[in-house]
PyMOL commands that place a pseudoatom at each C-alpha (Angstrom):
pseudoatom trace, name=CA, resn=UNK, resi=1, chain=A, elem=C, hetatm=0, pos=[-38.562, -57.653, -47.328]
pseudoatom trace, name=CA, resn=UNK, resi=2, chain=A, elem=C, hetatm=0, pos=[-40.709, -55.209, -46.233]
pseudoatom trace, name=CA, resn=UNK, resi=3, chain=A, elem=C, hetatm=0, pos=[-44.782, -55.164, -46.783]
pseudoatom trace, name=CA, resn=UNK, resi=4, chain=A, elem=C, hetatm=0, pos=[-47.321, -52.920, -48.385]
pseudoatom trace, name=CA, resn=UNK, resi=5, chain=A, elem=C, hetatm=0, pos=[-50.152, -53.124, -46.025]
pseudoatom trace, name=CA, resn=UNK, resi=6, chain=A, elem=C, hetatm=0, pos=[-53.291, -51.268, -46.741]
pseudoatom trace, name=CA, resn=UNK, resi=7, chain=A, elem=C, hetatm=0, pos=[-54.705, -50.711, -43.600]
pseudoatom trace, name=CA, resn=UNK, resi=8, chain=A, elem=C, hetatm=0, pos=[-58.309, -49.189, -44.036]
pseudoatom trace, name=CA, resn=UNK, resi=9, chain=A, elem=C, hetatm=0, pos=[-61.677, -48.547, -42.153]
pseudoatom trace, name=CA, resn=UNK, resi=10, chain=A, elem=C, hetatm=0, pos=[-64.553, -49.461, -44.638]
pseudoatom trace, name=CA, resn=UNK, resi=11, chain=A, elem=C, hetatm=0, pos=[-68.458, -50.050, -44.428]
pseudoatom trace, name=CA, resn=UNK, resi=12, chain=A, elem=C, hetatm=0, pos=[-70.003, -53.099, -45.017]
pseudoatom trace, name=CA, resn=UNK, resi=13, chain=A, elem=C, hetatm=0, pos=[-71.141, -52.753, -48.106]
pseudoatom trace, name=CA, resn=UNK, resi=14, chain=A, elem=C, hetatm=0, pos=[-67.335, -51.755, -48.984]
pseudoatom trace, name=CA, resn=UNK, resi=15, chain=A, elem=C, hetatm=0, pos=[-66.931, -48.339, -49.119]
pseudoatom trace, name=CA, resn=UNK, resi=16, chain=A, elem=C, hetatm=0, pos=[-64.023, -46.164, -47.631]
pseudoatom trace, name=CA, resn=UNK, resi=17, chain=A, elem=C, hetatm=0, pos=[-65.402, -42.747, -48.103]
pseudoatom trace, name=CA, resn=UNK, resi=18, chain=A, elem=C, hetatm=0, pos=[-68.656, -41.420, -49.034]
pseudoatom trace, name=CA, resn=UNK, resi=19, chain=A, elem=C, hetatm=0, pos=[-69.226, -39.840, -52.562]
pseudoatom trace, name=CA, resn=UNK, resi=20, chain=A, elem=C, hetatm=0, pos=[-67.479, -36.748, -51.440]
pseudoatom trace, name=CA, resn=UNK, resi=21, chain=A, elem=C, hetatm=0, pos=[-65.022, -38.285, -49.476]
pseudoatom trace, name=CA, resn=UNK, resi=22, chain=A, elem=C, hetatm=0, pos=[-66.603, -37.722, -46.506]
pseudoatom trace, name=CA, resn=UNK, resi=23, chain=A, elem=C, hetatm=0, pos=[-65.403, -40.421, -43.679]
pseudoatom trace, name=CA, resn=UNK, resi=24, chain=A, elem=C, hetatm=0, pos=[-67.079, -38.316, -40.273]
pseudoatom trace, name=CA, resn=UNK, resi=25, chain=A, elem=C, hetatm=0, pos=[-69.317, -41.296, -40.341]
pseudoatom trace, name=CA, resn=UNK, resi=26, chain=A, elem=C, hetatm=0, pos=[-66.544, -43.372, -39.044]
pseudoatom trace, name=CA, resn=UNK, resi=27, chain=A, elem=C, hetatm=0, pos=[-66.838, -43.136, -35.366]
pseudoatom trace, name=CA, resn=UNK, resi=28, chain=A, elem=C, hetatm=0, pos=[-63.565, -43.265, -33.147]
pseudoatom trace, name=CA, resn=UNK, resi=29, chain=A, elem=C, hetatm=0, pos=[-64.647, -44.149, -29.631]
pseudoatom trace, name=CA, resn=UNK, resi=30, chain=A, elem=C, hetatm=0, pos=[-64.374, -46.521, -27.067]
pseudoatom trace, name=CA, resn=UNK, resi=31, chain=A, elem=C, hetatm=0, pos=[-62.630, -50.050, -27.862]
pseudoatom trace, name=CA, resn=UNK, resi=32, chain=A, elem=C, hetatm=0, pos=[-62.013, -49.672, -31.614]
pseudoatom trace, name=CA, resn=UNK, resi=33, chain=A, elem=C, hetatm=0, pos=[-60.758, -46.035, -30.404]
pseudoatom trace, name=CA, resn=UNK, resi=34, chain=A, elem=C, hetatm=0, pos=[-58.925, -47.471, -28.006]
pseudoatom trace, name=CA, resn=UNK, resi=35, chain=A, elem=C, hetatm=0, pos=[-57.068, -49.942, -30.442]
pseudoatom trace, name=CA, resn=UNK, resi=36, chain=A, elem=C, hetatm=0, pos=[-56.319, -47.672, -32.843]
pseudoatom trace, name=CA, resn=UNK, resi=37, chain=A, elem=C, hetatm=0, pos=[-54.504, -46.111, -29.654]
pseudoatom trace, name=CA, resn=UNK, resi=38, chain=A, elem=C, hetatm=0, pos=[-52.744, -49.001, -28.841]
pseudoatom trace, name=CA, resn=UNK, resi=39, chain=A, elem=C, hetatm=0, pos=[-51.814, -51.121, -31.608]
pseudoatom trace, name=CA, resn=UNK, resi=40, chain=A, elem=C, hetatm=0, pos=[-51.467, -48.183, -34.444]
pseudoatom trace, name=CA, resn=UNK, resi=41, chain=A, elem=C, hetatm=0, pos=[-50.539, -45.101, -33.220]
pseudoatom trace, name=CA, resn=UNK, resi=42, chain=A, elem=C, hetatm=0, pos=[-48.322, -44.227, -36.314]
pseudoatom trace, name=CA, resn=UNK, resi=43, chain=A, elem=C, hetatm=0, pos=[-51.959, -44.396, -38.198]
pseudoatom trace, name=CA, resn=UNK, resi=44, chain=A, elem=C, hetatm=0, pos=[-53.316, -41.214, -36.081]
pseudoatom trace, name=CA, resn=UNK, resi=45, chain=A, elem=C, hetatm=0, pos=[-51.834, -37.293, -37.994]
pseudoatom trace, name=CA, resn=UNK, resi=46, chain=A, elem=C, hetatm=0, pos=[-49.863, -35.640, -35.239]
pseudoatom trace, name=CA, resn=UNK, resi=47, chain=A, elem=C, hetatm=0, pos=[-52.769, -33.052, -34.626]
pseudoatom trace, name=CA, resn=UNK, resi=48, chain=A, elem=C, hetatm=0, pos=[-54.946, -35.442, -33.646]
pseudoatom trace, name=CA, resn=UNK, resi=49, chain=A, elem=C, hetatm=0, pos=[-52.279, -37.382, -31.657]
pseudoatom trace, name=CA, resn=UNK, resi=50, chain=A, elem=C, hetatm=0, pos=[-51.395, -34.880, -29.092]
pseudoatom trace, name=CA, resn=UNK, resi=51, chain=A, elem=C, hetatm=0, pos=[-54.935, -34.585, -27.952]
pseudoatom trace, name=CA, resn=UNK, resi=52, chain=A, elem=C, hetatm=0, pos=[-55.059, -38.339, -27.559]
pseudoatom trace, name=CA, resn=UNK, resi=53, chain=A, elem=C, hetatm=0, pos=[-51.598, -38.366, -25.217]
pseudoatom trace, name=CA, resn=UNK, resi=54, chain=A, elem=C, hetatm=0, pos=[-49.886, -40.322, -27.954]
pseudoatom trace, name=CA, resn=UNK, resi=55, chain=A, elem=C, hetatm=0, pos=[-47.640, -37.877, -29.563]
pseudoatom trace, name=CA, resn=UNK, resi=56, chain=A, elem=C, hetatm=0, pos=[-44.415, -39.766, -29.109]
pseudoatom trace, name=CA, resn=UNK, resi=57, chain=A, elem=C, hetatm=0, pos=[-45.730, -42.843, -28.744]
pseudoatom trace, name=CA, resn=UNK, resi=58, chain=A, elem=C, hetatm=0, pos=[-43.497, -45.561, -31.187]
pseudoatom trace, name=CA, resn=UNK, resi=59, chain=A, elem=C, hetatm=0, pos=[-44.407, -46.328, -34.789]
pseudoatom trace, name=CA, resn=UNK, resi=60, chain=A, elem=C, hetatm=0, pos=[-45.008, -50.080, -34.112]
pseudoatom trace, name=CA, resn=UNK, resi=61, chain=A, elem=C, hetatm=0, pos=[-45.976, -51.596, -37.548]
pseudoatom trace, name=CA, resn=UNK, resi=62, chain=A, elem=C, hetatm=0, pos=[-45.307, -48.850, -40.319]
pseudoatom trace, name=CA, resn=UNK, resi=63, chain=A, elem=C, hetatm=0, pos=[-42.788, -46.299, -40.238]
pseudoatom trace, name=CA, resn=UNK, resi=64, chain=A, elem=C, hetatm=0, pos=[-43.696, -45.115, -44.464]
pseudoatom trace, name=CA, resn=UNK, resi=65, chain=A, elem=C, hetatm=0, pos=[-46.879, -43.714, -45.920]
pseudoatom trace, name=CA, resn=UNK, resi=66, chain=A, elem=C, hetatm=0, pos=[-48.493, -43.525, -49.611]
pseudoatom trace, name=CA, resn=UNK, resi=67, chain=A, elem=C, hetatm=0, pos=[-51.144, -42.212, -49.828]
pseudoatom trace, name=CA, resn=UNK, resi=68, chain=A, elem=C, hetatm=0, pos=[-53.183, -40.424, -52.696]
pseudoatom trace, name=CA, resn=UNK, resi=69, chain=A, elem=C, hetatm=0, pos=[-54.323, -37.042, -53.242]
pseudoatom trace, name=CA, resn=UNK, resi=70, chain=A, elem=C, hetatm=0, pos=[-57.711, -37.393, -52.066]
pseudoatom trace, name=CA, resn=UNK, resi=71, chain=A, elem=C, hetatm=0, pos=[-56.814, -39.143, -48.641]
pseudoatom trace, name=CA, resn=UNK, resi=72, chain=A, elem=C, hetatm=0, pos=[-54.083, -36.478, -48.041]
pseudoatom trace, name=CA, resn=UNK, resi=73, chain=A, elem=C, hetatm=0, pos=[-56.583, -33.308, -48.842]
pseudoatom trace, name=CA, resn=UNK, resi=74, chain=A, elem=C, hetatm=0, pos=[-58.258, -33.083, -45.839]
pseudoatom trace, name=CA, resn=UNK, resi=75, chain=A, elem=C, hetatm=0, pos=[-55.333, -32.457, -44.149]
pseudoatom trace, name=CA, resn=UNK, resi=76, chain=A, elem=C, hetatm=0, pos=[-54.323, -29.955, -46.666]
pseudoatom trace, name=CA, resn=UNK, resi=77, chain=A, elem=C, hetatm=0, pos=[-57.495, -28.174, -46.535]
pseudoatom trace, name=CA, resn=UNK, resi=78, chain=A, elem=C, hetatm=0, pos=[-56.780, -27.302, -42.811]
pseudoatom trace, name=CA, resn=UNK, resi=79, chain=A, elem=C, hetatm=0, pos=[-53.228, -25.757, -43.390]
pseudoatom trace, name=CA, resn=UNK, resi=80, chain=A, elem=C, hetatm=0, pos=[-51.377, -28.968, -42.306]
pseudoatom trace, name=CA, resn=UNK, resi=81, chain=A, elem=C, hetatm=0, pos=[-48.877, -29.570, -45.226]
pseudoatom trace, name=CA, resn=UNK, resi=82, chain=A, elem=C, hetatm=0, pos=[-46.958, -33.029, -43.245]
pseudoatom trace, name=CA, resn=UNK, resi=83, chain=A, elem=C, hetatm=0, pos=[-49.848, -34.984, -41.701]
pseudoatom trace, name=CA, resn=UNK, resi=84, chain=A, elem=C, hetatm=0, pos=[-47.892, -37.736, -39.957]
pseudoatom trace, name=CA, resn=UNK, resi=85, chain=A, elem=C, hetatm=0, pos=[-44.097, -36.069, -39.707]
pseudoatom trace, name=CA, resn=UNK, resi=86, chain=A, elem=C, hetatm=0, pos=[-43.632, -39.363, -37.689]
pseudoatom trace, name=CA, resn=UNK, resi=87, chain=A, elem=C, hetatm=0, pos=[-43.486, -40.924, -41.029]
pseudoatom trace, name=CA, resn=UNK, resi=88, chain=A, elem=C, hetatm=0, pos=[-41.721, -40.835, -44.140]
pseudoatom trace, name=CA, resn=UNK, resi=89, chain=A, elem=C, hetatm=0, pos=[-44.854, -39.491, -46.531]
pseudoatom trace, name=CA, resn=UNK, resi=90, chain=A, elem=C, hetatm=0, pos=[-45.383, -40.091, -50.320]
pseudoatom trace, name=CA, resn=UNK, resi=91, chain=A, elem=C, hetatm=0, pos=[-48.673, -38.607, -51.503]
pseudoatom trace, name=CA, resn=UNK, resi=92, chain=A, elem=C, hetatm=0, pos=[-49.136, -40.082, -55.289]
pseudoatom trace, name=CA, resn=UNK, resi=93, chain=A, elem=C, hetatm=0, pos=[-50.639, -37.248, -57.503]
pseudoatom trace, name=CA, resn=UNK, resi=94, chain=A, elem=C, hetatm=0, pos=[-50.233, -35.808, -60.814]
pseudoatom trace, name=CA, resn=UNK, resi=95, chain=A, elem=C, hetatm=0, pos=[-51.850, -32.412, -60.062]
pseudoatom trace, name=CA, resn=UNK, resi=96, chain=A, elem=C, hetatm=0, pos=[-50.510, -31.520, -56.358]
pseudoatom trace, name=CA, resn=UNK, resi=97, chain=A, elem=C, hetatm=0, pos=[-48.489, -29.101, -55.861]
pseudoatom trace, name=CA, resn=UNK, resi=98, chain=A, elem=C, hetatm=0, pos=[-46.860, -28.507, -52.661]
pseudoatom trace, name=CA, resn=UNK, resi=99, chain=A, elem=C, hetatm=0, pos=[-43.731, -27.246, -51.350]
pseudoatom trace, name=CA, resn=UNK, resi=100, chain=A, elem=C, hetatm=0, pos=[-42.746, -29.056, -48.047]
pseudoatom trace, name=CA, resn=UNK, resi=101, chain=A, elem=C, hetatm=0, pos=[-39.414, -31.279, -47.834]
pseudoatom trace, name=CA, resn=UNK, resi=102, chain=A, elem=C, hetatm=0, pos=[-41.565, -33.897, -45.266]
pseudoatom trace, name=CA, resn=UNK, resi=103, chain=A, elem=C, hetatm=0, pos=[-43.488, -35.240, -47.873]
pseudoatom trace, name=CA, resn=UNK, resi=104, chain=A, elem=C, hetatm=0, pos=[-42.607, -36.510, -51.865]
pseudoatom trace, name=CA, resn=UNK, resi=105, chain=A, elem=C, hetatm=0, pos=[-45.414, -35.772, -54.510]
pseudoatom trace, name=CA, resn=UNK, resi=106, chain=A, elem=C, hetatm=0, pos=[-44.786, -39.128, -56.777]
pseudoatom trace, name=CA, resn=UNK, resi=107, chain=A, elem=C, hetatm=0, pos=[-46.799, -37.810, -60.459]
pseudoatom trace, name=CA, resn=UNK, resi=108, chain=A, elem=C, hetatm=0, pos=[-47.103, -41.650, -61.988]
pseudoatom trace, name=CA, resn=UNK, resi=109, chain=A, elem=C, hetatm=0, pos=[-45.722, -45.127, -61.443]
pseudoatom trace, name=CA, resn=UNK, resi=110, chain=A, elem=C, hetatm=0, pos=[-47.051, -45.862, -57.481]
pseudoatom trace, name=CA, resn=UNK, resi=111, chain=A, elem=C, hetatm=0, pos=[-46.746, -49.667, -58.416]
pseudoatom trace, name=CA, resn=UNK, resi=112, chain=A, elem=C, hetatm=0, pos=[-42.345, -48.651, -59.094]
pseudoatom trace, name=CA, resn=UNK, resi=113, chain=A, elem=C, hetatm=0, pos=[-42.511, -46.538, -56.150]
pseudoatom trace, name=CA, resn=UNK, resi=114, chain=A, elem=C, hetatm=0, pos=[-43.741, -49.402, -53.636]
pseudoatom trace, name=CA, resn=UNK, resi=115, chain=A, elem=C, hetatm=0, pos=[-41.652, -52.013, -55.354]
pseudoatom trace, name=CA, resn=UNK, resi=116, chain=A, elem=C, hetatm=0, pos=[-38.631, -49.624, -54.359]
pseudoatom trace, name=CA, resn=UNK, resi=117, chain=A, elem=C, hetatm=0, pos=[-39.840, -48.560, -50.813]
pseudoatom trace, name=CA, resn=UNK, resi=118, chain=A, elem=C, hetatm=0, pos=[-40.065, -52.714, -50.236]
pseudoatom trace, name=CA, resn=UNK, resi=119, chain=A, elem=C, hetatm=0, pos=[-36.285, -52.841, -51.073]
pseudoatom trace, name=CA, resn=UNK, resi=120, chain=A, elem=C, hetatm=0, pos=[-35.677, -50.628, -48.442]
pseudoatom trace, name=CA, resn=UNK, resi=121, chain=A, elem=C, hetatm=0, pos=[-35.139, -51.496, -44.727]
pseudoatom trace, name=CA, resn=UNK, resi=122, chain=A, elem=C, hetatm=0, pos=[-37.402, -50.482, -42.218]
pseudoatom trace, name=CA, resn=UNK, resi=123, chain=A, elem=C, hetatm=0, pos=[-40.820, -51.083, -40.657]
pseudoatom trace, name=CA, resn=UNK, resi=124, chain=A, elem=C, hetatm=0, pos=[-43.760, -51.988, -42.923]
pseudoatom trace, name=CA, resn=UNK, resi=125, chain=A, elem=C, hetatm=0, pos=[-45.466, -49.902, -45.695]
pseudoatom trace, name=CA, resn=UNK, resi=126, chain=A, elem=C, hetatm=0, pos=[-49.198, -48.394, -44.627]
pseudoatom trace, name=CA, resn=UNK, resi=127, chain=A, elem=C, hetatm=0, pos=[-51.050, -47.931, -48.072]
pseudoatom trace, name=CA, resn=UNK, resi=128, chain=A, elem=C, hetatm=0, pos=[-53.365, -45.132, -46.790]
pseudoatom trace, name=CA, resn=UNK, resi=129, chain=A, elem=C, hetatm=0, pos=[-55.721, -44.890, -49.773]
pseudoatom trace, name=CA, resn=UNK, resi=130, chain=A, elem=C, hetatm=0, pos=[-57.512, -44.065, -51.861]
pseudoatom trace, name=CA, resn=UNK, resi=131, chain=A, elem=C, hetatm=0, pos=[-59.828, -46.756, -53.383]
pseudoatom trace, name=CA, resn=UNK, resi=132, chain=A, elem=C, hetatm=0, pos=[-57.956, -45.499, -56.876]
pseudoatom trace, name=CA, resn=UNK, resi=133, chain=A, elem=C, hetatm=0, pos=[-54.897, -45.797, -55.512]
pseudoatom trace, name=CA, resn=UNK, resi=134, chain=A, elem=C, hetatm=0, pos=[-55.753, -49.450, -53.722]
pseudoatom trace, name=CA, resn=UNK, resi=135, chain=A, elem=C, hetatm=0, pos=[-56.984, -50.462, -57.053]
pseudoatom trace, name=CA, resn=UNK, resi=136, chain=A, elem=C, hetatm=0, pos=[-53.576, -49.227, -58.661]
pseudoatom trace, name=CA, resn=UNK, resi=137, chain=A, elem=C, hetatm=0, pos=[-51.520, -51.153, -56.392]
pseudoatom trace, name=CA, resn=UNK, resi=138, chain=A, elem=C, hetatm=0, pos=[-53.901, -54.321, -56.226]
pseudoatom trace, name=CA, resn=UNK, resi=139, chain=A, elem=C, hetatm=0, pos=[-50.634, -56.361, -57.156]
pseudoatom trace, name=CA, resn=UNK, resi=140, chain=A, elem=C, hetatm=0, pos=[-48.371, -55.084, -54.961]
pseudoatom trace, name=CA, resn=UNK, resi=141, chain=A, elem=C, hetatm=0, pos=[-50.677, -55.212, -51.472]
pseudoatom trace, name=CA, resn=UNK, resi=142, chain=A, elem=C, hetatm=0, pos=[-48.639, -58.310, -48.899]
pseudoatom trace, name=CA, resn=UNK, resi=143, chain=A, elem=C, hetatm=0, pos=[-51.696, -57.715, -46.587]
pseudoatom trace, name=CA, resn=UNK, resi=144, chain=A, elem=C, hetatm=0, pos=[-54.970, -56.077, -45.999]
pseudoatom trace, name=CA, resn=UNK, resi=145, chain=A, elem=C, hetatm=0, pos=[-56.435, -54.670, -42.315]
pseudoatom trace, name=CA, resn=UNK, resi=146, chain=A, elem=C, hetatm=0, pos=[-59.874, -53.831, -42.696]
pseudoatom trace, name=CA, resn=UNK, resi=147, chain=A, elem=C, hetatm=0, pos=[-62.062, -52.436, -39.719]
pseudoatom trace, name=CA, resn=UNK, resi=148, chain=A, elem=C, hetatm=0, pos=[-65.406, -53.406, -41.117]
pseudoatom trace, name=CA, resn=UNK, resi=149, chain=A, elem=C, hetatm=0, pos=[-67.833, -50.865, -39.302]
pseudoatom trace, name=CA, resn=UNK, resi=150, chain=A, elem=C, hetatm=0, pos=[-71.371, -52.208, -39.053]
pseudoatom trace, name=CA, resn=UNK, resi=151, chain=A, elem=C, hetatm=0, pos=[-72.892, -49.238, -41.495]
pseudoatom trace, name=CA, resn=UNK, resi=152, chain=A, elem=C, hetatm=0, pos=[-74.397, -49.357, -44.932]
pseudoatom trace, name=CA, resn=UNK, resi=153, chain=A, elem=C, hetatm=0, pos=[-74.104, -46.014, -47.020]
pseudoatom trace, name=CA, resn=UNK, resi=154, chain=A, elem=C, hetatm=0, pos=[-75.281, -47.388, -50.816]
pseudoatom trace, name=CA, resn=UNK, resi=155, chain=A, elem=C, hetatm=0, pos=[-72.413, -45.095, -52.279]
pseudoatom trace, name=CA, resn=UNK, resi=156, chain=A, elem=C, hetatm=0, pos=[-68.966, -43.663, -51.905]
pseudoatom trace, name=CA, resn=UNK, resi=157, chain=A, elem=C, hetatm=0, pos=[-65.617, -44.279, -52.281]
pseudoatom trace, name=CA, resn=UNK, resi=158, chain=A, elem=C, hetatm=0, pos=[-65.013, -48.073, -52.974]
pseudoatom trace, name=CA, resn=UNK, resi=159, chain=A, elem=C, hetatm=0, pos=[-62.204, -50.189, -50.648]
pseudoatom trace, name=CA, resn=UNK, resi=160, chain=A, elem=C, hetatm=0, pos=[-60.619, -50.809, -54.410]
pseudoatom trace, name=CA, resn=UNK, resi=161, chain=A, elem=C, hetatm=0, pos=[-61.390, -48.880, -57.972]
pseudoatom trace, name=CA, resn=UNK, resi=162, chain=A, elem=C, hetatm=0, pos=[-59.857, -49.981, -60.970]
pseudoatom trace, name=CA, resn=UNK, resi=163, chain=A, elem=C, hetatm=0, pos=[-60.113, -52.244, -63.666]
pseudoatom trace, name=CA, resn=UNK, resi=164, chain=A, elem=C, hetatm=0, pos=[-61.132, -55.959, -63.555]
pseudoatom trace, name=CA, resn=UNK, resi=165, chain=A, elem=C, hetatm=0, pos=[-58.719, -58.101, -61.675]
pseudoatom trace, name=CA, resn=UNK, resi=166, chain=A, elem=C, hetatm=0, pos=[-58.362, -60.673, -59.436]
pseudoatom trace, name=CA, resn=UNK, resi=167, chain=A, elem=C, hetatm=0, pos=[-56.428, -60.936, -56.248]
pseudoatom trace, name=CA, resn=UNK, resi=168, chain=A, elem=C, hetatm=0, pos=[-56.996, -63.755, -53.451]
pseudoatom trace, name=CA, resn=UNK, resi=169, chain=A, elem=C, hetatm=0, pos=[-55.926, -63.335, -49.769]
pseudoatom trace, name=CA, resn=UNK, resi=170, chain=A, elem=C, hetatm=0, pos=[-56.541, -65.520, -47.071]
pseudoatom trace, name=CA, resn=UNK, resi=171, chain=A, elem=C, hetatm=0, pos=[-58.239, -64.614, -43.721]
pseudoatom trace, name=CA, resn=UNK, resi=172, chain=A, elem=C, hetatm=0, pos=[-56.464, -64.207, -41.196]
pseudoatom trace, name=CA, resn=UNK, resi=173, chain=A, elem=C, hetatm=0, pos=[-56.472, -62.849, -36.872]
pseudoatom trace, name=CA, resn=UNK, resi=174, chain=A, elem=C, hetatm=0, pos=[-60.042, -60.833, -36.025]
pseudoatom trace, name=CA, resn=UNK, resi=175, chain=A, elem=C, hetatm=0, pos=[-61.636, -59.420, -33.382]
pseudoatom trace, name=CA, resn=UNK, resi=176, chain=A, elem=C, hetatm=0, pos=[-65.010, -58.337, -32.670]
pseudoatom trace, name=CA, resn=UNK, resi=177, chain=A, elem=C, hetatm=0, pos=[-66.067, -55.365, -30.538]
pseudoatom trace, name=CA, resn=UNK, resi=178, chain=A, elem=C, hetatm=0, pos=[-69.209, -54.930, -29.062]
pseudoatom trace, name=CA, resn=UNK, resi=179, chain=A, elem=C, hetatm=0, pos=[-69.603, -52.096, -31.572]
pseudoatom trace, name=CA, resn=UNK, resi=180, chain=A, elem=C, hetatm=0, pos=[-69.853, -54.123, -34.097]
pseudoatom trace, name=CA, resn=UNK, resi=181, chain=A, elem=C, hetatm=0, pos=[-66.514, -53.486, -35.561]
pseudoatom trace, name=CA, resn=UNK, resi=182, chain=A, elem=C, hetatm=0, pos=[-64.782, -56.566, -37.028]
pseudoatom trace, name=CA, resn=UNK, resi=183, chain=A, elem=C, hetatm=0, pos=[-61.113, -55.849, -37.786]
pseudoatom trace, name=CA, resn=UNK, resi=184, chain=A, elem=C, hetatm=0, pos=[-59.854, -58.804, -40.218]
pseudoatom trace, name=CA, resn=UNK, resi=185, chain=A, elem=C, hetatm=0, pos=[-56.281, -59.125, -41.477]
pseudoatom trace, name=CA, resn=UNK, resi=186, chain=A, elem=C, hetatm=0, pos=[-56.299, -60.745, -44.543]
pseudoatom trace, name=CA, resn=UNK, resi=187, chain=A, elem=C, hetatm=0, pos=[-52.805, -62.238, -46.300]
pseudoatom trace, name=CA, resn=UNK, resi=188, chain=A, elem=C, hetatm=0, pos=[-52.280, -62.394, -49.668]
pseudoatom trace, name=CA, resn=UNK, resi=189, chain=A, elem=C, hetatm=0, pos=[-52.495, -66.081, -51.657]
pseudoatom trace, name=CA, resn=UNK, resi=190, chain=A, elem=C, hetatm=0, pos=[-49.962, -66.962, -54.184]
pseudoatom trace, name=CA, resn=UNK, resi=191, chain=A, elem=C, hetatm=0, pos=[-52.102, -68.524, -56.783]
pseudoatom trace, name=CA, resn=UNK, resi=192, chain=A, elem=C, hetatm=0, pos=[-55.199, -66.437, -56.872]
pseudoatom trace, name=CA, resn=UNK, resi=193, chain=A, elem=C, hetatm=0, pos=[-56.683, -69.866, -58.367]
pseudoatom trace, name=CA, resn=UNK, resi=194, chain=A, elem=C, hetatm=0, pos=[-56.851, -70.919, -54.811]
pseudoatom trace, name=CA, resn=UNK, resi=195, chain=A, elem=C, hetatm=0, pos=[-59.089, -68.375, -53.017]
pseudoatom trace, name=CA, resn=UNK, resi=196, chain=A, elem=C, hetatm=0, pos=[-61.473, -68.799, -56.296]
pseudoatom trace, name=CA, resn=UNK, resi=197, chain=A, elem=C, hetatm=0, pos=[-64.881, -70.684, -54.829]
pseudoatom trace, name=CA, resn=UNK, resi=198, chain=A, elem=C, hetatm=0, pos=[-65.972, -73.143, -57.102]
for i in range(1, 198): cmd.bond("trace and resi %d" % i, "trace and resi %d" % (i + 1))
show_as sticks, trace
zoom trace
């Protein structure tokens, strides 16, 4: 069965965005650049692709996208209605409104809408974001990849926003760069009893 994997740059002190959803902080360069290059091309929009020499370079882990309405914005507020045409796009919003037959506005139920995209074949899931969206799906996320940039910004966008719950995964592969980025993959545990630290 296929995996949701929410696959996410974040902060230290956890945040994916800051209060305004600004992300420029983020830097793209060098080895973590580099990576993203490599081992997740399908995770670059196809604007910022062809500048890179990747354009038709193979989706190797994902070949589906949800995302929500705030991660999929900045793409609309530059004209570009299909942000990675290279996948099959569902954008999870109530208000959006948008006519183009590349992408699926779901209005409610994202937790039904992964549970169905899993039955599916194909390549893995990337969960995109939001943090509201992330907190919405808490139940349904196989794995996590988080590139932990060495920065603090106080506030912002958190990795997950919704109610109280818990959810254990287990630590898995990561790499250091001399950066300071850490990229973890973490897996989810069955019995969330047994990542609880007593």
């Amino acid at each position: 069965m296929r995996k949701l994997i929410y696959y996410v740059a974040a902060t230290l002190d956890g945040f994916i965005a800051g209060p305004d959803g600004q992300f420029d902080f983020l830097p793209f360069e060098g080895e973590p650049a580099k990576m993203i290059t490599t081992e997740y091309p399908e995770t670059l929009p196809a604007h910022v692709r062809r500048p890179l020499g990747i354009a038709d370079a193979p989706n190797r882990h994902f070949d589906t996208v949800v995302m929500g309405r705030g991660t999929y914005e900045p793409a609309l507020e530059v004209g570009i209605t299909s942000p990675y045409p290279h996948l099959e796009q569902y954008v999870v919003s109530a208000t959006l409104d948008i006519e183009d037959p590349a992408v699926t506005v779901v209005p409610g139920d994202p937790a039904g809408l992964v549970r169905e995209l899993k039955r599916r074949d194909g390549l893995d899931i990337w969960l995109a974001g939001g943090g509201k969206l992330a907190g919405a799906l808490v139940d349904e996320i196989d794995e996590l990849v988080v590139k932990r940039h060495p920065l603090v910004i106080g506030s912002g966008i958190p990795l997950f926003d919704g109610p109280y719950t818990l959810a254990a995964f287990t630590p898995g592969a990561t790499r250091a760069f001399d950066s300071g980025l850490v990229v973890t993959t973490y897996v989810r545990t069955a019995d969330p009893a047994q990542g609880a630290v007593s």
